[in-house]
Structure formats: C-alpha cells, structure tokens
C-alpha positions in Angstrom: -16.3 16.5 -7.4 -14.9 19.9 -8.6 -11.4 19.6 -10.6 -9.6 22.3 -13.0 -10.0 22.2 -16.6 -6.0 21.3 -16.8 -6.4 18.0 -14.7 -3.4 15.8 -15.4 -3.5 12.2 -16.6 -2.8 10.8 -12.9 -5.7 13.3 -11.4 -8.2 11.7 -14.4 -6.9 8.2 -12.8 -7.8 8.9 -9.4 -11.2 10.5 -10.8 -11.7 7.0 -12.2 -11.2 5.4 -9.0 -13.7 7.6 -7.3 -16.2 7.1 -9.7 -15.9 3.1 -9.6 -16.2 2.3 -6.3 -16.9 3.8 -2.1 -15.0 1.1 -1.0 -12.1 2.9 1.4 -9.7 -0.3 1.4 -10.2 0.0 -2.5 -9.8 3.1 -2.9 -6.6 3.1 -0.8 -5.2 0.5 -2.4 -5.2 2.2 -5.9 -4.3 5.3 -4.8 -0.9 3.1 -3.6 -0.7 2.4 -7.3 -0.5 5.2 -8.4 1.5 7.0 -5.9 3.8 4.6 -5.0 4.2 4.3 -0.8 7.3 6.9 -0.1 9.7 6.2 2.7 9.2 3.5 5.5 11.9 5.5 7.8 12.1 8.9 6.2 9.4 11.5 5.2 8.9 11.2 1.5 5.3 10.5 0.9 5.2 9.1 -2.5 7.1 7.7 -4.8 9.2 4.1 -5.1 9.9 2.4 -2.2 13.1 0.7 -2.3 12.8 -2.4 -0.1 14.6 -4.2 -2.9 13.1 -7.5 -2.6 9.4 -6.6 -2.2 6.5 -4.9 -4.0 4.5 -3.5 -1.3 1.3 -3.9 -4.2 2.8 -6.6 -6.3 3.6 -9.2 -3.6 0.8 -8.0 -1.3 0.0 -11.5 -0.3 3.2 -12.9 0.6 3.7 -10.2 2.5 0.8 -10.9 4.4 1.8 -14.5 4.7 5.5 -13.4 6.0 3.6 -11.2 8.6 1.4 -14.3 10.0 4.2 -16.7 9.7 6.7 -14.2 11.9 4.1 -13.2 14.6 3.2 -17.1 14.7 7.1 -17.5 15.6 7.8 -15.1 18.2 4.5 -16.3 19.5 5.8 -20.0 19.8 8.6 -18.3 21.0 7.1 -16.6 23.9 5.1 -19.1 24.8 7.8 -21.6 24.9 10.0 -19.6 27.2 6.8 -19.4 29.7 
C-alpha cells in the first residue's frame, strides 16, 4: 500500500483495517464505522444517517431480525390470500 507522508488519523484507521484482516464483509463493515452510511434517499455518501431510531452498526442485529420478521409477514400474507 502506498499512502502520503501527511496521512490523517482516519486514513491510519483504515490502514489498520487493511492490515488486520482480507475479509471483504469485515472490511466493509469497519469502513461503515468509520464513515458513517450517508443518505438512504439522497446522494451523500458518508456521514450520519438519521433514521432516528436505528444504528445501522449499533443495532445491526435487530435490524436483521426486523427484516426476517417482515418478509416472514408479507409472506404469510401472500400466501394466505392464495
């Protein structure tokens, strides 16, 4: 990897991240982190999202929970309707 001698602090992080692993998922997941995930509906991105009940890293999991949970619904749903 080739970087300047004025890397910032965040560019040392990501350097770090590199370094630790060649896991893509990981490697993604931390770069969310430190970036932050933008806009869902505009064009920013980086920086906070502002869901404001969610954190797309923090609550991860549930998220993933809701998701399952909501396609198992409209799948009921569906299937009821049949």
């Amino acid at each position: 990897m080739i970087y300047r001698k004025d890397i910032s602090q965040n560019g040392i992080e990501r350097m770090k991240i590199l370094r630790q692993s060649t896991d893509g998922f990981y490697i993604a997941e931390e770069d969310l982190k430190l970036r932050g995930p933008g806009q869902i509906t505009g064009t920013a991105q980086s920086g906070a999202l502002e869901l404001g009940l969610a954190d797309l890293s923090r609550d991860r999991d549930l998220l993933m929970l809701a998701r399952l949970d909501a396609r198992a619904s409209i799948e009921q749903e569906l299937l009821g309707k049949d």
